[in-house]
C-alpha positions in Angstrom: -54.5 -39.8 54.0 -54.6 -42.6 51.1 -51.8 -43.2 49.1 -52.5 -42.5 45.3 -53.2 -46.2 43.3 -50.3 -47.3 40.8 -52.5 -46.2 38.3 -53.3 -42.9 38.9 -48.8 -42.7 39.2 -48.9 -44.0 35.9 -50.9 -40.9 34.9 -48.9 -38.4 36.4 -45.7 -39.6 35.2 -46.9 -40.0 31.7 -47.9 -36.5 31.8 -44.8 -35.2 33.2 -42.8 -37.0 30.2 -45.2 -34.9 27.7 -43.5 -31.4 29.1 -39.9 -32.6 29.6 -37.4 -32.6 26.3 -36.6 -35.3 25.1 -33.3 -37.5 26.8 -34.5 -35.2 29.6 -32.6 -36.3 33.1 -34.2 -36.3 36.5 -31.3 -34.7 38.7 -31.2 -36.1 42.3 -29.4 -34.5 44.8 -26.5 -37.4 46.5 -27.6 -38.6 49.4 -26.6 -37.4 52.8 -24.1 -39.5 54.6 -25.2 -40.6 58.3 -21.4 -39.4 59.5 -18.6 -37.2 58.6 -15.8 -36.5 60.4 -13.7 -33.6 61.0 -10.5 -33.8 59.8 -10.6 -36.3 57.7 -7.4 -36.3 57.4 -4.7 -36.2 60.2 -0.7 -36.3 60.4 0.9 -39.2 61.5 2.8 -39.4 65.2 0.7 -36.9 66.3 -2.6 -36.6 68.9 -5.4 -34.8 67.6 -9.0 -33.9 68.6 -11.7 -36.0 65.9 -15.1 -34.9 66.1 -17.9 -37.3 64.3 -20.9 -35.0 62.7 -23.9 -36.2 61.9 -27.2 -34.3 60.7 -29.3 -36.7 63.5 -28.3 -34.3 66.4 -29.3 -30.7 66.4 -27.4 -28.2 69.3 -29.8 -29.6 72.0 -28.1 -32.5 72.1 -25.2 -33.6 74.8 -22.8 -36.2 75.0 -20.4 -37.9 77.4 -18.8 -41.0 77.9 -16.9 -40.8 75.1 -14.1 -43.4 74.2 -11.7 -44.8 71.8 -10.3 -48.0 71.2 -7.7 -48.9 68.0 -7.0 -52.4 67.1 -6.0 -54.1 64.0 -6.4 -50.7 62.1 -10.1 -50.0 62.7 -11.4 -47.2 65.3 -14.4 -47.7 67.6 -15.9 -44.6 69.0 -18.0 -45.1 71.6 -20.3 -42.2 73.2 -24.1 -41.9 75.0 -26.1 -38.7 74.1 -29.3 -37.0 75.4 -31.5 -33.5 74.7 -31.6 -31.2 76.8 -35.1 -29.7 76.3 -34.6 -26.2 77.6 -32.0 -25.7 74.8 -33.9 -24.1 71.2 -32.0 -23.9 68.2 -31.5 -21.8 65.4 -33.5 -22.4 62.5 -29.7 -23.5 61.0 -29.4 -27.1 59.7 -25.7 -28.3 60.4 -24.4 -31.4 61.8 -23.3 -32.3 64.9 -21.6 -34.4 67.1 -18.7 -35.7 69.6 -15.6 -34.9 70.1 -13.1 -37.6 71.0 -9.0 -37.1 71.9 -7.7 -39.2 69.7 -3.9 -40.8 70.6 -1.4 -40.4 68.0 -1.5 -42.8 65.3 1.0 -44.4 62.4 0.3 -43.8 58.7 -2.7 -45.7 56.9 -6.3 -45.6 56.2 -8.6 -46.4 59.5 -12.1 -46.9 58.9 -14.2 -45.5 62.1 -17.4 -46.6 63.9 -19.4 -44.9 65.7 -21.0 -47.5 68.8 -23.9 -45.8 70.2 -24.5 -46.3 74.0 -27.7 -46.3 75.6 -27.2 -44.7 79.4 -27.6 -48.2 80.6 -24.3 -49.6 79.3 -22.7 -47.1 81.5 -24.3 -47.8 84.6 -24.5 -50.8 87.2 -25.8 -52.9 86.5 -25.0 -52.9 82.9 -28.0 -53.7 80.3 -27.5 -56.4 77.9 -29.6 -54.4 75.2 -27.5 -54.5 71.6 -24.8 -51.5 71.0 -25.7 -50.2 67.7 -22.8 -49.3 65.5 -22.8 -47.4 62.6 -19.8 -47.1 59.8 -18.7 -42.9 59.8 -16.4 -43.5 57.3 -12.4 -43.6 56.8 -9.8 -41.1 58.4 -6.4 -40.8 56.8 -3.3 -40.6 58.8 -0.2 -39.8 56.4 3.1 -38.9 56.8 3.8 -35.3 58.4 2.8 -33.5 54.9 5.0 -30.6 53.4 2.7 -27.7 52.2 3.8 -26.0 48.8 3.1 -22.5 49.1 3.4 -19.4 46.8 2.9 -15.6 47.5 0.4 -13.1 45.3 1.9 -10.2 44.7 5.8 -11.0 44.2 6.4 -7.2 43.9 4.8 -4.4 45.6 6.1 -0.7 46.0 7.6 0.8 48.4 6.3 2.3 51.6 2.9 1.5 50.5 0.8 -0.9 52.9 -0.1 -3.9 51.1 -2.5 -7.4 51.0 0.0 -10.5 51.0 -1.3 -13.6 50.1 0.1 -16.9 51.3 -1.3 -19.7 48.7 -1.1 -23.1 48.3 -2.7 -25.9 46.3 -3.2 -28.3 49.4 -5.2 -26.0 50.7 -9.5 -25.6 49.5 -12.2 -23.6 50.1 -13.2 -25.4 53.2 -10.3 -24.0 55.7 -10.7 -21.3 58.4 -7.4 -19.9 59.4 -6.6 -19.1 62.8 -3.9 -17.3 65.0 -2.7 -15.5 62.1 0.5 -13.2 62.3 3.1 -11.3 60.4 6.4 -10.3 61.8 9.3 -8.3 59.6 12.8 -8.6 60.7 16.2 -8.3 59.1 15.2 -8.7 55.7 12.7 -11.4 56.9 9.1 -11.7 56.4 7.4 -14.5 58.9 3.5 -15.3 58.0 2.2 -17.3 60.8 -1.3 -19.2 60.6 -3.6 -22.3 62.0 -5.4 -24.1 59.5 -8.7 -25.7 61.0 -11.2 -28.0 58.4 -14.3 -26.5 58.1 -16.9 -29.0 57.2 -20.1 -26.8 56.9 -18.2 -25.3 53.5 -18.6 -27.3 50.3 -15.9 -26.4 47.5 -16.6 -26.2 44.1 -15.3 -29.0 41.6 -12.2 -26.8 40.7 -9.2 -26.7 43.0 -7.5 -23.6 42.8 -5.2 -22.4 45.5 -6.7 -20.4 48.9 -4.7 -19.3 51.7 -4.6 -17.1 54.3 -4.1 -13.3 53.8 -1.8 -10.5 55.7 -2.1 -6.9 55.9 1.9 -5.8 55.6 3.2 -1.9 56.6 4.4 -0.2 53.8 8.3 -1.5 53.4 11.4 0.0 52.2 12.8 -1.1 48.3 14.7 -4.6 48.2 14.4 -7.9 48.3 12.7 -9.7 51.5 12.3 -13.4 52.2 9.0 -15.0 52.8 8.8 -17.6 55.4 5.3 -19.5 56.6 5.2 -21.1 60.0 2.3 -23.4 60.4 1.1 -24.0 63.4 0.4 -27.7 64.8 -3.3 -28.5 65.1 -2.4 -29.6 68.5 -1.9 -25.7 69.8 -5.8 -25.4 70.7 -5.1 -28.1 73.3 -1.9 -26.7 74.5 0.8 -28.5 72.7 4.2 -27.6 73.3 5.5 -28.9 69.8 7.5 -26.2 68.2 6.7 -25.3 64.4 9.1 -24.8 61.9 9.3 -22.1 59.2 9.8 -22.4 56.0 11.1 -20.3 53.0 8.4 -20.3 50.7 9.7 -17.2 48.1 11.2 -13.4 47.8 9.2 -10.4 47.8 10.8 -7.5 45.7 9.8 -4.3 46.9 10.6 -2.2 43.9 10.8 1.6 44.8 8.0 4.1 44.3 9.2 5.4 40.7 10.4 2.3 39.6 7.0 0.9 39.3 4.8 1.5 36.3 1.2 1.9 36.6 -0.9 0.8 34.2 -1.1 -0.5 30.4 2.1 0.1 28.6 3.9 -0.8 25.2 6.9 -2.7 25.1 9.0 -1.9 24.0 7.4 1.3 23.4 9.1 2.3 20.3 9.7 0.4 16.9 10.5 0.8 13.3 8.4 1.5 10.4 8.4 -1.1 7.4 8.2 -4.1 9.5 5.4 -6.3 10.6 4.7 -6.0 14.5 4.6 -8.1 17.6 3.7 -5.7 19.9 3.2 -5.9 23.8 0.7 -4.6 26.0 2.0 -5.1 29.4 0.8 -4.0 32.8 3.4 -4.7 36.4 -0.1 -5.8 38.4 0.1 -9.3 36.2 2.3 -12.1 35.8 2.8 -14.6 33.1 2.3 -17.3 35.2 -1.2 -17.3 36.6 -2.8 -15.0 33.9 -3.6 -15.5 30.0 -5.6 -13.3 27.8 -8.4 -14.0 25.4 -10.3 -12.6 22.7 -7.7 -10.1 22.1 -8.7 -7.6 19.9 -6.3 -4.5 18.1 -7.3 -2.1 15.8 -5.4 1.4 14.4 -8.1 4.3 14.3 -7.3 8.0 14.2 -4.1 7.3 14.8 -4.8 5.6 17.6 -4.2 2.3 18.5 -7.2 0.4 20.8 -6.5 -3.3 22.1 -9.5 -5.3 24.3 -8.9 -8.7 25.6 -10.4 -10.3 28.5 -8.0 -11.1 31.8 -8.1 -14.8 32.8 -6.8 -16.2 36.1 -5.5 -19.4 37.3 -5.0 -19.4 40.7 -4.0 -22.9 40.6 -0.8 -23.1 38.8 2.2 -23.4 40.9 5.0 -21.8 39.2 8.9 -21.6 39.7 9.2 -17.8 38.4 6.2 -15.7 37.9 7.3 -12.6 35.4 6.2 -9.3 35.7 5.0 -7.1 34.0 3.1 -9.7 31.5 0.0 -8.9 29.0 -1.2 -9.8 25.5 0.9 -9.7 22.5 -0.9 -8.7 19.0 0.9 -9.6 15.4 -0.3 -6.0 13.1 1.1 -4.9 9.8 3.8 -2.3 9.7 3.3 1.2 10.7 4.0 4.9 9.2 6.7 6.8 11.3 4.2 8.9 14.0 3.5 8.7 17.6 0.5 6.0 18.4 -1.2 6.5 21.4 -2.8 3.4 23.5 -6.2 3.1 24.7 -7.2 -0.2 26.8 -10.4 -1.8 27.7 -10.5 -4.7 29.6 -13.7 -6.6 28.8 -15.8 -8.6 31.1 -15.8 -12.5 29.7 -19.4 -12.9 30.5 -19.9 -10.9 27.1 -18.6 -13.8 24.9 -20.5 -16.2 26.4 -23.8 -17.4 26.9 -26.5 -16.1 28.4 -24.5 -12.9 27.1 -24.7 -9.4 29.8 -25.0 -6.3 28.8 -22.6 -3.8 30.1 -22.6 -0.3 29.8 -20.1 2.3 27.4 -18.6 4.9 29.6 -19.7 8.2 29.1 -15.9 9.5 29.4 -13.6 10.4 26.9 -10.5 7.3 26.8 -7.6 8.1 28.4 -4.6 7.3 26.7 -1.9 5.1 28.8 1.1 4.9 26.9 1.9 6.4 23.5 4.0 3.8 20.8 7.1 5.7 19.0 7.4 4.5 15.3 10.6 5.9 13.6 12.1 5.4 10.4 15.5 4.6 9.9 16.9 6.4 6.8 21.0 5.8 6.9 23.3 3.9 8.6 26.3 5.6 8.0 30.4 3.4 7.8 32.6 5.7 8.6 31.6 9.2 8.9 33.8 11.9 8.6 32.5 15.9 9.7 32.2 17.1 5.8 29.5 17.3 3.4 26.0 17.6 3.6 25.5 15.2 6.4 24.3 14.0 9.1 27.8 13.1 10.4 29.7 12.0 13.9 32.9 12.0 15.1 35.8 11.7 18.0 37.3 15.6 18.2 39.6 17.1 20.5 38.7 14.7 22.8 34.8 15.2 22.5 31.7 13.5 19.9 31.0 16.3 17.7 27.8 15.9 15.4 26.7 17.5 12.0 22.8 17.4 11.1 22.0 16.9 7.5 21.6 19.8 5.5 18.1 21.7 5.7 17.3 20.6 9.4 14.5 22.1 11.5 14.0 22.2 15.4 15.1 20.0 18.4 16.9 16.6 17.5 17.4 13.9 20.2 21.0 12.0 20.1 20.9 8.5 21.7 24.3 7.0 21.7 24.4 3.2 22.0 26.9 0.0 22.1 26.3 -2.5 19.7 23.8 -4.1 21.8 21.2 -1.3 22.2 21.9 -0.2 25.6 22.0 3.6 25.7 24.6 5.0 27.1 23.8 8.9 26.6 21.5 11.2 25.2 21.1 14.7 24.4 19.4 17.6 22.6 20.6 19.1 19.4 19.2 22.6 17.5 19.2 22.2 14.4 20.0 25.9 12.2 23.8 26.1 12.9 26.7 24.4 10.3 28.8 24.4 12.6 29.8 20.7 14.7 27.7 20.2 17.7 29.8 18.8 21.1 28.1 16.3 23.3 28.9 17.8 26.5 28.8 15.7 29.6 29.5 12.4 27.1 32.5 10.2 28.4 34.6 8.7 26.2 34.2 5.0 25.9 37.9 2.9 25.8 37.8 1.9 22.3 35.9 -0.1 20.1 32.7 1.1 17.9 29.5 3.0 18.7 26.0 3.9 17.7 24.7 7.5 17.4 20.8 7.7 16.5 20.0 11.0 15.7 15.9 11.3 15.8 14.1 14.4 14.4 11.4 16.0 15.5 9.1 14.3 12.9 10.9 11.2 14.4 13.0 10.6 11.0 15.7 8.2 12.2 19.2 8.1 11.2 22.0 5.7 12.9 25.9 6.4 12.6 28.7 3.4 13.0 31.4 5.4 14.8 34.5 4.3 15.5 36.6 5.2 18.8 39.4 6.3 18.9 42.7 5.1 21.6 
């Protein structure tokens, strides 16, 4: 077949130019190298296995004779190959290649060549045809590296099986992990694992962390430590070289009420008259490896409805990772009522472009939380048991309470330090004048306290009492 003339080239490209836009690019895949070897990268002092790929062989072919030489920090690999013909191959393009044992080696960058023999150089007598050598590129011997690692989750609950993930930012896409175990003992959690290269994967640009994963029994509530315990690559061959585990974090496993499920204020209640941070919090994320965007709040039917899309980093290596963590909104004050919460979580694809289309759910929402707002009306000095109230005060040993004149239904008494920390509570009918006892309530040693009287209507009042010796 005849090879078009420059000319008629000329033509073609010309017209091409006419559809492309203009400062158009012509994309163009990199080349393939020849070589790549597998690892690239090795630990110092130690003997490995190094296997030189190349797309020029196919699963027909053999090889033997293979043989290594080092000197003055370059590595010759030397090898003879052939096809066997009754071998057919899948339709699969991958590289491959040799395998040499390699001898341990010190620290440094070694650039490897591949010298292939023709079966005359290994027989007698030898040939005195030309070795071709070829460049397969550099392998890099460092110092025994230390592996950072975290753990996703930190906190599970209890007796509840469970997906551990062991993570680290040395670690891509590109690894297969092999001989992986989990063993619990005494308060110790041991996650075992080989990590072997694999070359047929290509990562993305972005380096996030990847690790290997463990399927853990349901445990009982406390604290455990997390150890890993990499194996030496050298295992496959039958090393004897003992690994060493290391304490990569604590795992809390929180007991089976003690962990909230869901979307949730906090705190979930405030006070009217005053402008809002509020919190929408959830214990399945953390504040280090998750933000939120295009947070979105608004108060309707005396409801309030947040959206925000959840974004990941997987990448960030963090000393403490807090749970529970969500977005905070800034809102103006609210009226004294109960608020309840409905979340949606929105997919991020819809803010961007080409936009998707997702679908409303034909459900009614499902409030997760409900926000208390409560007025506070009086904080009373030094209350005595008289008047028209309310009014609280050390008795015969007891805290006696008076509700203000003209009170209806159940009332809730918190009492508090002067920190906030409740120390009781209880439930007062209103429709008597005579002094309510808080039964059950221990007298604190001395000092002052904080009685919050709360009405059904959530009207809020808050008494300074003092207590007695």
């Amino acid at each position: 077949m005849s090879r078009p003339s420059p000319s008629l080239m000329v033509v073609f490209i010309t017209a091409l130019a006419a559809f492309l836009p203009m400062h158009a690019q012509v994309v163009v895949d990199p080349p393939v190298p020849d070589w790549s070897l597998n690892p690239g990268a090795v630990n110092a002092g130690q003997v490995f296995s190094l296997s030189a790929l190349s797309y020029k062989y196919t699963c027909a072919n053999t090889f033997a004779n293979q043989s290594v030489v080092v000197n003055d920090g370059r590595i010759d690999l030397s090898f003879t190959s052939a096809v066997d013909t009754a071998v057919l191959c899948a339709a699969i393009v991958k590289p491959f290649g040799p395998t040499f044992n390699m001898p341990a080696l010190k620290a440094g960058k070694y650039p490897v060549y591949m010298n292939l023999l023709l079966p005359c150089h290994v027989t007698q007598p030898m040939c005195k045809a030309a070795v071709r050598v070829e460049e397969a590129g550099t392998l890099v011997v460092t110092e025994e590296d230390k592996v950072t690692y975290v753990i996703d989750p930190t906190q599970v609950e209890a007796d509840q099986d469970f997906i551990l993930n062991l993570l680290s930012p040395q670690f891509g896409c590109n690894i297969d992990y092999l001989r992986t175990a989990s063993r619990v003992q005494d308060g110790k959690i041991t996650l075992t694992y080989l990590d072997k290269p694999n070359p047929l994967v290509r990562c993305a640009p972005s380096k996030p962390m990847y690790g290997p994963a463990y399927k853990i029994r349901g445990l009982k509530a406390g604290s455990y430590e997390v150890w890993a315990e990499r194996l030496p690559a050298c295992v496959e061959e039958g090393c004897k070289m003992a690994s060493i585990p290391e304490l990569v974090a604590k795992l809390v496993v929180m007991p089976t009420n003690a962990v909230r499920k869901g979307w949730f204020f906090n705190p979930r209640e405030v006070k009217s008259g005053i402008p809002l941070s509020l919190k929408v919090v959830n214990n399945e994320y953390g504040n280090c490896n998750t933000e939120f965007d295009h947070t979105s709040l608004v108060v309707q039917d005396n409801g309030i409805h947040v959206s925000f899309v959840i974004v990941n980093h997987p990448e960030r290596v963090c000393v403490m990772d807090l749970h529970p963590h969500g977005p905070t909104f800034q809102m103006d004050a609210l009226k004294p009522g109960r608020y309840p919460l409905y979340v949606s979580v929105m997919p991020a694809c819809i803010y961007t472009e080409p936009r998707c289309l997702i679908g409303m759910p034909d459900t009614i929402l499902v409030a997760s939380d409900t926000l208390i707002v409560s007025q506070s009306v009086t904080l009373g000095g030094l209350p005595v048991l008289s008047g028209s109230g309310p009014s609280a005060a050390w008795t015969d040993g007891a805290l006696r309470l008076l509700l203000p004149d003209g009170a209806q239904g159940t009332w809730r008494a918190d009492v508090l330090n002067l920190s906030g920390r409740r120390l009781f509570s209880a439930a007062v009918t209103a429709g008597s004048s005579k002094r309510s006892a808080l039964s059950g309530m221990l007298k604190p040693n001395r000092g002052i306290i904080l009685v919050r009287l709360v009405s059904p209507a959530l009207e809020t009042h808050t008494l300074r009492v003092p207590v007695p010796d």
